[in-house]
C-alpha positions in Angstrom: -133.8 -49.0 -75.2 -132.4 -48.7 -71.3 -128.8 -48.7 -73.2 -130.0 -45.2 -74.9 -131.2 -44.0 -72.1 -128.0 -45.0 -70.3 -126.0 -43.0 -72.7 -128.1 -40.1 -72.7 -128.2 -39.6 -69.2 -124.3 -40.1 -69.0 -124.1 -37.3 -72.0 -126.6 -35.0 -70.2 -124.3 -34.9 -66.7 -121.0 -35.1 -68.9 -122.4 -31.8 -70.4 -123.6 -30.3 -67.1 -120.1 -30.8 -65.2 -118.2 -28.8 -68.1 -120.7 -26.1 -67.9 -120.1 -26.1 -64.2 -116.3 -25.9 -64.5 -116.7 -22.8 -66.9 -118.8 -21.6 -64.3 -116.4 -22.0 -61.5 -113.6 -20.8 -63.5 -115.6 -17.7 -64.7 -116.6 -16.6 -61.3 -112.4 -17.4 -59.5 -111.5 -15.3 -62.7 -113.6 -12.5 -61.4 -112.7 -13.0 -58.1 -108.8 -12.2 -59.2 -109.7 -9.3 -61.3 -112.3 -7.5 -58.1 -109.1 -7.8 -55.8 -106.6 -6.7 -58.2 -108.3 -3.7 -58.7 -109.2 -3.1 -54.8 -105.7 -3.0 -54.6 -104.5 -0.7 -57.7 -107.6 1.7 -57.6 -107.0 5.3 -56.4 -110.1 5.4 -54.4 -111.1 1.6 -54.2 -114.4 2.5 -51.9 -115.6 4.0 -55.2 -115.4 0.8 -57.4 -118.7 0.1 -58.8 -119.1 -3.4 -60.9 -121.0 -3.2 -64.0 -120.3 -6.2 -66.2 -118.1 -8.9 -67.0 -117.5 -10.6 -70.2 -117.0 -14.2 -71.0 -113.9 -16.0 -69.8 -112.0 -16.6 -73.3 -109.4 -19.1 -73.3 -106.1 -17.8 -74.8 -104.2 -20.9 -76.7 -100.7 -21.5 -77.3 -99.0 -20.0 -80.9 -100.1 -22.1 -83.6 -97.7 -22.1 -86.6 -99.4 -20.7 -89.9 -100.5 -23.8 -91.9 -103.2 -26.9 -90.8 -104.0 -26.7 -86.7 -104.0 -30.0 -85.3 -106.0 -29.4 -82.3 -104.5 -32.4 -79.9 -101.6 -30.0 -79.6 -103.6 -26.9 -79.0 -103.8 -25.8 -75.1 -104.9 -23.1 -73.1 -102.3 -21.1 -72.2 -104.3 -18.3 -70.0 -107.3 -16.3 -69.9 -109.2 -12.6 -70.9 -112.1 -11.5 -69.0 -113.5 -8.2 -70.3 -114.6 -6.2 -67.4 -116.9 -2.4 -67.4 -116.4 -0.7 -64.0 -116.3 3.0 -62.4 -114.2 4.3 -60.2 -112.7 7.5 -59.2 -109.5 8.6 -60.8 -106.7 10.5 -59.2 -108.3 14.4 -59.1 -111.9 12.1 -57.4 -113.8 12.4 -60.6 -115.4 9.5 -61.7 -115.1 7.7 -64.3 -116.3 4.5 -66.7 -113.4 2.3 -67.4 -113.4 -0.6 -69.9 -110.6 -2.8 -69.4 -109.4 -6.3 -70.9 -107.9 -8.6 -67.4 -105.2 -11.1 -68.9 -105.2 -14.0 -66.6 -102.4 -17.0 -66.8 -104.1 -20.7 -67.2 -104.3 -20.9 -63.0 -106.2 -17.5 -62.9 -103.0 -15.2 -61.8 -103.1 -11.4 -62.8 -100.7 -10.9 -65.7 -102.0 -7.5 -66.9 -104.8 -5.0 -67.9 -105.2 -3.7 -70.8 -107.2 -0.1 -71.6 -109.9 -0.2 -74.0 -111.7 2.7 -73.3 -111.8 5.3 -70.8 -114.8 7.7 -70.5 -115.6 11.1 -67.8 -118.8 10.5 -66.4 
């Protein structure tokens, strides 16, 4: 019975620590993505947060056919993020833009989903 117990507990804090590195990960992810844009916005006093997605891993190109997962691995990162800011003429707007990250949370690129006059 204390070997159950043993095993659950170690399955329980096995279980906790991986939610805590998606945590971390999540929240250096947005980190990268807030000072990226500080830097690119027209008027970056006017950012205003709204959300941020999940972190989704992006995996390397699997060939059509059977995926054998041991030689899947994450290759980067996407972080949907919903912000407004001011645009060039100081109207402002509601962006909704996708943040590709590389696998050590470096800016690669945004890409525009959806742009809308507020």
């Amino acid at each position: 019975m204390k070997t159950l117990y043993l095993i659950l507990f170690a399955a329980l804090i096995t279980l906790s620590s991986c939610q805590r590195k998606r945590t971390v990960l999540r929240d250096r992810a947005i980190d990268t993505v807030q000072t990226v844009l500080k830097r690119t916005l027209n008027d970056p006093e006017s950012y205003q947060a709204i959300s941020f997605g999940p972190l989704n891993p992006i995996y390397n190109d699997v060939l059509p056919g059977p995926v054998d997962s041991s030689k899947l691995h994450i290759t980067g990162y996407t972080i949907q993020h919903d912000y407004r800011a001011k645009n060039e003429f100081g109207a402002l707007m509601l962006y909704k833009q996708k943040f590709v990250l590389t696998r050590k949370l470096k800016y690669v690129e945004a890409v525009e989903l959806e742009t809308i006059d507020q």
